[in-house]
Each structure stands twice: as C-alpha cells, then as structure tokens.
N, C-alpha and C positions, 0 to 999 in steps of 0.2 A: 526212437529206434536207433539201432548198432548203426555205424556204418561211416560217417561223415565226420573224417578227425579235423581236430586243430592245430594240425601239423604246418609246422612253417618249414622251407626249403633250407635245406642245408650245406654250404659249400664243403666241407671237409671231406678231405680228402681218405677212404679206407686203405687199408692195405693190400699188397698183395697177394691172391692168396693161395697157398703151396699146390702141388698139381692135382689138376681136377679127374676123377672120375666121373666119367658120364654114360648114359646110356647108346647104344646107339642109336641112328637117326631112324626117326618113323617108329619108333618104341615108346613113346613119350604116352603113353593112354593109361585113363582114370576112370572108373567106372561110381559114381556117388549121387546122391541125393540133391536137390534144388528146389526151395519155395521155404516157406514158411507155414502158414497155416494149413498147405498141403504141398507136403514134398512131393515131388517126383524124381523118377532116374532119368539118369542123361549119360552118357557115353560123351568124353571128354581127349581129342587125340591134341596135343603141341604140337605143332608144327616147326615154328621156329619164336625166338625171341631176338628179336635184331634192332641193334644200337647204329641209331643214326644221331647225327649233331642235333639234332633239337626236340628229339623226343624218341622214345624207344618202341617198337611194333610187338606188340603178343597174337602171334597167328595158330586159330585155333579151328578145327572142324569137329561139331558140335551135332550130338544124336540124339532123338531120344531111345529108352531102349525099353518102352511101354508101347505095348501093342493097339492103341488108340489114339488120340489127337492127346497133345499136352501144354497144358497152359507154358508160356515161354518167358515166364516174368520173373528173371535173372538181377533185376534188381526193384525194389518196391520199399516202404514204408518213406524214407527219404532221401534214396536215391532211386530217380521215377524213371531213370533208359533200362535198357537192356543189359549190359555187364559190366556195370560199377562198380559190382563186390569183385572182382578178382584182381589182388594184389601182389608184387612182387618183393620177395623179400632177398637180401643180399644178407647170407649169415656169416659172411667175413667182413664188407664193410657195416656190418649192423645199423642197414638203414631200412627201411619199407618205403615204400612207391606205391601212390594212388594214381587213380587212372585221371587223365586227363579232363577238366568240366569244364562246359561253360558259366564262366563267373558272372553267375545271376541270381536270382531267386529262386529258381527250376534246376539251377547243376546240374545239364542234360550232360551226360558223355560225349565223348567225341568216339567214332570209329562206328562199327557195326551194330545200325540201330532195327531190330525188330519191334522196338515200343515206338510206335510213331509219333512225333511232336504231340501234342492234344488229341491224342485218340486215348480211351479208356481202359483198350485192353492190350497185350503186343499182341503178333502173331501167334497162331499155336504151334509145334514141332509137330512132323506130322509121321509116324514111324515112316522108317525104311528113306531115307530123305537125310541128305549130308548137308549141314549149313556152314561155309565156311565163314567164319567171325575175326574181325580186325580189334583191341583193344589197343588205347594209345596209356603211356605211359613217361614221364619227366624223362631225360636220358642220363645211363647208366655209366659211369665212369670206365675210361677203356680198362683199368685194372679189374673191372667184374667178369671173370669169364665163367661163372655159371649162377645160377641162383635159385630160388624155388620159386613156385606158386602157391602165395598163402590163403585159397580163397576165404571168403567171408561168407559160407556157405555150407550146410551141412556134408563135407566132403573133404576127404581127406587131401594134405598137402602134396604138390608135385616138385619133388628135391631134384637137386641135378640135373637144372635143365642149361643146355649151352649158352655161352650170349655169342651169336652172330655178327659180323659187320653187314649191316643192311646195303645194298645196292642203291636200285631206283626207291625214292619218296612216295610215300604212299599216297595213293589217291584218291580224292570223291566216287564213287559208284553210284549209279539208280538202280532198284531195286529191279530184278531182273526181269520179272512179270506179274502180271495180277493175278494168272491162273495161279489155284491152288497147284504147290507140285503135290508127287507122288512118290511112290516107293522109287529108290532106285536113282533119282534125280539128286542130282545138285545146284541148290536154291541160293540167291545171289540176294539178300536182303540190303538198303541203301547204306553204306559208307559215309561220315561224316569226317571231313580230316577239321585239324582243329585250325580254327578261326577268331578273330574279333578278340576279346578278352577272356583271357582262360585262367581257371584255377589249375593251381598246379602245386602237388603236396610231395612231400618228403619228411619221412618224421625219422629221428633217431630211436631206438630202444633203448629202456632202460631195466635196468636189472637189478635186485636184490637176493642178498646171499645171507642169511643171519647165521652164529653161532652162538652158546652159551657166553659168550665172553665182546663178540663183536656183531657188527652187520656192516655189509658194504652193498653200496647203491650205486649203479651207472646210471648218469643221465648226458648223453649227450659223451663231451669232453670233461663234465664234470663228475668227479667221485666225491663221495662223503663214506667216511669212515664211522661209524655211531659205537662209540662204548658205553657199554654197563656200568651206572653211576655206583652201583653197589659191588662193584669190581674194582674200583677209584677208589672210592671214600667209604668211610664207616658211615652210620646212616646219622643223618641232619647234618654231617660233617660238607668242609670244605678243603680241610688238610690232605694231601693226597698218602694215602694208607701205605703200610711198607710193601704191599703184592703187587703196588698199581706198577711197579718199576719195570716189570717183565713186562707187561702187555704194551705199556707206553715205549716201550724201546722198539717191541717190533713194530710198533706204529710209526716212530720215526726212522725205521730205513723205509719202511713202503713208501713213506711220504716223499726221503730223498731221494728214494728210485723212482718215484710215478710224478709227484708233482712237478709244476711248468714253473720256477720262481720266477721269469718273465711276466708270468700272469695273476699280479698279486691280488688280492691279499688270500695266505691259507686265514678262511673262517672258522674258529671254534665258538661254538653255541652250547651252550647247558639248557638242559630241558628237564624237569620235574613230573611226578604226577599229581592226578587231583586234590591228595590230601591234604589237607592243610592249608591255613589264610596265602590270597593271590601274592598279595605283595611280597610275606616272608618268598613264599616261591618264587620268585622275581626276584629276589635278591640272593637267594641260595644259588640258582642257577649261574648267577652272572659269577659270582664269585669261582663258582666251581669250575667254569668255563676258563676264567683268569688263571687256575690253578696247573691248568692243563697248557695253557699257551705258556707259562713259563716254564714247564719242563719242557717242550718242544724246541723254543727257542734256546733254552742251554745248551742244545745236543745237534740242533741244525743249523745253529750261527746266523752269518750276517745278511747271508744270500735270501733269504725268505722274509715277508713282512703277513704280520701279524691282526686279525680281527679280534678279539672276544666279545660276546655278547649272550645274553641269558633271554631267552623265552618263558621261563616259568612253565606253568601248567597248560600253557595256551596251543600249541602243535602238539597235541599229543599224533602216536602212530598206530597206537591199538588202543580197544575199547579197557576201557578204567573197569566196564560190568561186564557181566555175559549176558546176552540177549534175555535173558529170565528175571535180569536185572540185583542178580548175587554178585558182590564182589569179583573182579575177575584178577588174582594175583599177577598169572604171568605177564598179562595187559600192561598191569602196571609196573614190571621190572621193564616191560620196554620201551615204555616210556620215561622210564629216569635213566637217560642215558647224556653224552655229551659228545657232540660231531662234528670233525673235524670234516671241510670241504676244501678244493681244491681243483684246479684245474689241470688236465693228465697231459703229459709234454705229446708233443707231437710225432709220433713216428713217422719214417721217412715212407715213401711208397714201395719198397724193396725188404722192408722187415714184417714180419707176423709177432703174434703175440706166443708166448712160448715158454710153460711151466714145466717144471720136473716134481711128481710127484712124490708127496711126504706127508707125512704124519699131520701137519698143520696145512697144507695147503686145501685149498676148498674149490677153488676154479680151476677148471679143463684150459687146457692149449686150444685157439682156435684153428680145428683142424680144418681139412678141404670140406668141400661142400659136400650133401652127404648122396651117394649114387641114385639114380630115379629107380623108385621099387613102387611095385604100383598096388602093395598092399605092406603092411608093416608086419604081417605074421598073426600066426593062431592066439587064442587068450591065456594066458597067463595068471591069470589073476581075477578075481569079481568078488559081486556083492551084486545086491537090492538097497535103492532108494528109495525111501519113503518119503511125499509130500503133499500137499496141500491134505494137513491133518489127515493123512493115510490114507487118502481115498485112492491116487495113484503112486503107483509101484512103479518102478522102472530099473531094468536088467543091466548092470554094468558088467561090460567083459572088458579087463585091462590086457591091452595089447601089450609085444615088446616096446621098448625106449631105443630111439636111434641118433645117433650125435650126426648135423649137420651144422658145418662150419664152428662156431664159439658156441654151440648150443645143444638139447636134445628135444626131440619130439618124441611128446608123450600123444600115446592115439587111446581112445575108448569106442566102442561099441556100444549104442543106450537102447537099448530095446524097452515099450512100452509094455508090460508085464500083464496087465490084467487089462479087463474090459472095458470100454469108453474112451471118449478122447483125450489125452494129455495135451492143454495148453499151457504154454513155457512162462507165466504170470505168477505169480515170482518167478525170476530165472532160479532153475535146480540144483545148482549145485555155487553158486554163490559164496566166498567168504563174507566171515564177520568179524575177524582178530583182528586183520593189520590195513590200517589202510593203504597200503600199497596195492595190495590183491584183492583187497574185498569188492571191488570196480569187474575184476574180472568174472565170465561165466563157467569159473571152472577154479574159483578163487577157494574152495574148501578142499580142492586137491594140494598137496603139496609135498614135494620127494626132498626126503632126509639122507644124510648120509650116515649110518650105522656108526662108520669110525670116528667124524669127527660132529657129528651130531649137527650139520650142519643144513639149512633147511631154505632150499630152491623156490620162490615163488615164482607164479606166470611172469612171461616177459611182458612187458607195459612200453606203448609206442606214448603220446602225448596223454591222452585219457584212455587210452581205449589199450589191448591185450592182441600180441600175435596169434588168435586162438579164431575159432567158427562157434557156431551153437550150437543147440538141438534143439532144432525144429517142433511143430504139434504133431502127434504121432497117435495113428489111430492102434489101437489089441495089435499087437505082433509086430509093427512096424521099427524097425530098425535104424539106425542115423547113427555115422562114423563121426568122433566128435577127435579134434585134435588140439592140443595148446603146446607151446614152445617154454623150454627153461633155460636158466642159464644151466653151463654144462659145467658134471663136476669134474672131480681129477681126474686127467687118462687114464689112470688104472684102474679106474673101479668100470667092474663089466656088470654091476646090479646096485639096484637104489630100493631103497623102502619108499612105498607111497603112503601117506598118511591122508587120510581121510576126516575132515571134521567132523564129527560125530557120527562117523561111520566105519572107524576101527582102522586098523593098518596092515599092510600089504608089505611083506620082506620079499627081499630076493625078485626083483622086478626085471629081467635082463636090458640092460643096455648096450645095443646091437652099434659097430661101426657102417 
C-alpha cells in the first residue's frame, strides 16, 4: 500500500516566496471523498496551520456529510491511526511534509487519534457532529508563508493555506466522553502530542521535463541534464557530429549558470540501449561520455572538475519493448542518451526562481502559491477508460490546470461508468514508458507543450508522486483524482494532455 515514504529530512534552505494570495480566514472548506474499498464524504474546514520551533500544527474540523454513521478510518493499509495521509506541501520550497509517527513497527501518529491503540475499528463519524482534529507535522521554515494540503486521499488539494506563528504548544487531551455524541455537538476525541522516538519525514520533489532534443530532472539540489545520443553522434559513432555544437553550447551556459563548481565533480555518464553485445556497449558509452566532457571542459575552463563514465545498456529510462512485447523505438531513443549531473548553487533566502519566456524555454517561474479554491472548475475535456480486459469503464472528466508555486495541478473526475464494483488492482491509469512516471498512479497522463513539444511528467517525492488515487467505486460513484507537474512557461494559459493509449486532449486551460 501507498502511503509511507523513504524520505530522509532535509536541511536546505527554500526560498522566498513572492507575495501570497490567500483566502480569507474561516473559508479554507473541502468537500471530498475518504476510504478506500468504500469511500465516503467528509466535509473538511482548515482551520489553521501554525509553525512552532519543533513541529508544525494542522487544525482541522472534520464532518461527515452522509446522512448515517460512517466508518472514520482516515488512514488504513499501512498506516493504522487516524490522519496519516494528510500531507503538506510547500510549492515554493518544493519539499513535502509527513506527519509526525512513532518510530516503531505500528508508525502510530501523533495528534488527534480516533483509531485507538489495539482496537480494530476507529470511531465512526456520526452526521451532524463537528470533530475537531490536531495533525502534527516536522516544522516549516519561517520563509513558508502558505502552502497546500496534498492529501493522500481520494480528495482534491487545499492550496493557499496561511502558515501561522503558533502561540501556546499543543497538548495531550482525553477523549471527551464515552457517550456517543449527537447531531449538533462537538466531540473532543484523544490527542497525542509527540513523544519518546519519532519518525519524522521531509522529502524533496523531483521533476522531469523531456524534449526532442533534451530532458532535465530535479532531484533534490541535484540536476541532470540527459541528451539525445542520436543528436551527439552519428549512430555506433563516438566523434561528436557537426549539429551536436548548438545543443552542447546551450548546455554549457545552463551549466555555468546553475551549476555549484564548489560541489565537484560535474558527472557525464553515457548510456546505450539493448542492442547489441554488453561489452561493446560499455565501451561505446564510456567513450561517448569522454566525448562530451571534453567539449564541456574547453568552454567552461578551470573552475569545474570533471567525472566521465559509461553505463552501457544497464540504466536504461524507458521500456526497450512495448508491453505486447514489439520493439518499442521511442524507448529506445531515450535510452541512448548521455547526462550530465550536477549540483545547483545555492540561492540565497531573498531570491525566487525567475524565467522569461521564449521559444526554448520549457520551465515556468516559481510563482506564489496558488489562491484556495475549493473546486478547480467545470470539465473540459474526457474520455472513457477501459480496464481489466473491458469489463470496467470508468468516466474521465478533465478539469482546468492551475499553477501553484513552481508547479500546476492537474484535477480529474473518475466516475465508474457501468455496473459492479471497480477495484483499483492494477492501479488504472499507470504508466509504462518511462521509469520516472510509471511508479505513479496517474503515470499514462502526461501534458505536452504544443510549441516546444516538451512533455511534463507527475512530480516524484523519494518513490512515491505528489498525487491521491482512486478509490473502489461502486455504478455512478464519483472520486476527485488530482496529481501535480512541473509548470511550463508563464505564458502558456493551455497544455495538451496526452493520454497513453487513450488519445490526446489540446487546449486544456491553465488557470493562475
């Protein structure tokens, strides 16, 4: 099951980020889906998010908005409390924040526990009945002044929420009483403030941008630049071709503009695909690799030091076949490529990041955070899914695209189309091209950019995807499905979504 990264804590410091629009206060309400093998609605208000020295508070009062008792089991498969899927994400210092656990074999949460220690069920929400809920989270550096809510839950994101300075330290509570409440009441379930040994996670995102001629990948403080071997060199060659001269030059101002030469070494690596004996490959690679470090080094001088090394056929990025097991070409164009890595200098805490857009540029400006709206807007765009060998259908309506902070969120609507239940076994909409994306649940979506052909996959935290799922859905049932990209140029206000074998979608709006 989703849910529990291998994210290690991060000290780095984000930026700035330019002035925030936000809602105002007491407006912060979400209305979406919760469970798994039976979602339910819940009515979701923010209350506050408040930064204190040693962990961060998410205060939330929680509904259900079913007119019967509803199961209250907010987190389940392997994370066994109450609200461990709801995470925060910061889209200016592009970090995520998991909630606070105890570091043990249980990774119970800390803060507002309706799952009680060793009992089998939580609580159930009971209509008409306000639950107010504490989630704890790592603390958020004072330059975050707003962030979103990325749940991990069939339910759309909450952007633009303020960061507060916290007062008094939050505290243990006992649960308020043993009678069931009722309509109309406000029920005080027990509070755990964090104690003894705790986990505590912060993952950076990472991004990939491809175009016919490049790809670039964020991870962390690290970029890698990946070129097209058949853009370099003539094929089986190692001489670098007379066109590679244009593309290797604006490789090296990116590199003297982004890279940190404090933090040596820039790594150039040559990669091949499967064709052909291992070793030749292994040897082609390294060579070709060498090829590229000496035009780097001619043009960037003394100040940078240098790796080269060859992988051969062994890392490839995408599938060599297509799932049907036919040659797959483009597979293998992107896997004969050769990547330059690097470590990006450090900005100070007073600067953003900041594009002007052109004909070649591919990345958006990290702009503010993006306003709280508590629906992304009408559809735009659909189709029907087909899967498990046809038997269920499922209704895609594409919402608009909204840019929050360096990024944009894409929303869908999945409606179960025909009769019986859909469970989510294979996940539905899965990539299979690249392995960057094909990890994500939403990896066969992916937004192109029309002019420069340039092509956005999900954002990627350590394994896992700033995105929710979809849920099992019984005929009719509905589930808001959202996943985050990197954002393209500021001036494009529409993107094409392409769809893995499910056709493509022009003119998508992307909304500020």
């Amino acid at each position: 099951m989703r849910g529990t990264p291998s994210a290690a804590a991060s000290g780095a410091t984000p930026s700035a980020p330019p002035s925030t629009p936000v809602a105002a206060a007491g407006s912060h309400v979400s209305e979406g889906m919760v469970g798994f093998y039976t979602a339910n609605p819940f009515r979701i208000e923010v209350k506050a998010i408040e930064r204190h020295a040693k962990l961060t508070v998410l205060r939330m009062e929680i509904m259900t908005t079913a007119t019967v008792n509803t199961p209250g089991d907010f987190g389940y498969g392997n994370l066994t409390t109450s609200f461990d899927r709801f995470r925060l994400f910061d889209p200016i210092g592009r970090k995520v924040y998991f909630t606070l656990r105890e570091n043990d074999s249980d990774g119970h949460a800390f803060g507002t526990r309706n799952h009680q220690v060793g009992a089998d069920y939580p609580d159930d929400f009971v209509p008409g009945v306000r639950y107010p809920v504490e989630v704890y989270f790592p603390p958020l550096p004072a330059t975050a002044e707003a962030v979103s809510i990325a749940p991990d839950l069939p339910m759309g994101p909450m952007t633009g929420i303020p960061v507060t300075d916290g007062a008094a330290e939050p505290t243990a509570r006992e649960r308020g009483s043993t009678d069931t409440p009722k309509a109309g009441d406000t029920f005080q379930w027990p509070v755990v403030v964090p104690n003894g040994k705790i986990w505590s996670g912060v993952s950076d995102v990472n991004e990939l941008v491809e175009t016919p001629v490049k790809s670039t990948t964020q991870a962390g403080d690290k970029e890698t630049i990946g070129l097209r071997t058949d853009v370099l060199f003539a094929f089986d060659e190692a001489r670098l071709s007379a066109k590679a001269a244009a593309v290797l030059d604006d490789v090296v101002e990116e590199t003297r503009r982004r890279a940190d030469p404090a933090k040596p070494p820039i790594t150039i690596t040559g990669h091949t695909d499967d064709k052909g004996d291992d070793g030749y490959n292994q040897t082609l690679s390294v060579k070709r690799a060498k090829a590229v470090q000496e035009y780097l080094a001619a043009r960037l001088g003394a100040d940078y030091r240098y790796r080269p090394e060859g992988k051969g056929e062994s890392e490839p990025i995408a599938k060599n076949e297509k799932p049907d097991g036919s040659d797959n070409p483009a597979g293998r164009a992107r896997n004969r490529r050769v990547e330059i890595s690097y470590s990006i200098k450090q900005r100070g805490p007073d600067v953003t990041t900041t594009t002007s857009p052109s004909a070649d540029q591919v990345r958006g400006s990290t702009g503010a955070p993006a306003p709280f709206r508590a629906d992304p807007g009408a559809r735009v765009a659909g189709f029907t899914w087909s899967v498990h060998n046809q038997v269920d259908r499922l209704k895609v309506d594409v919402l608009p695209l909204y840019r929050d902070g360096a990024y944009v969120v894409a929303s869908f609507d999945i409606t179960k189309a025909n009769d019986g239940l859909f469970v989510p076994f294979p996940i539905p909409f899965s990539g299979w091209d690249d392995q960057f994306s094909a990890g994500s649940d939403f990896g066969a979506f992916i937004l192109v950019d029309p002019a420069t052909k340039a092509r956005y996959h999900p954002l990627k935290m350590t394994t896992e995807f700033v995105e929710n799922y979809v849920p099992a859905l019984d005929a009719g049932e509905t589930s808001r499905a959202y996943v985050y990209y990197p954002a393209p140029p500021d001036d494009r206000t529409s993107i094409t979504l392409e769809v893995a074998n499910g056709g493509v979608y022009p003119k998508i709006p992307i909304e500020r």
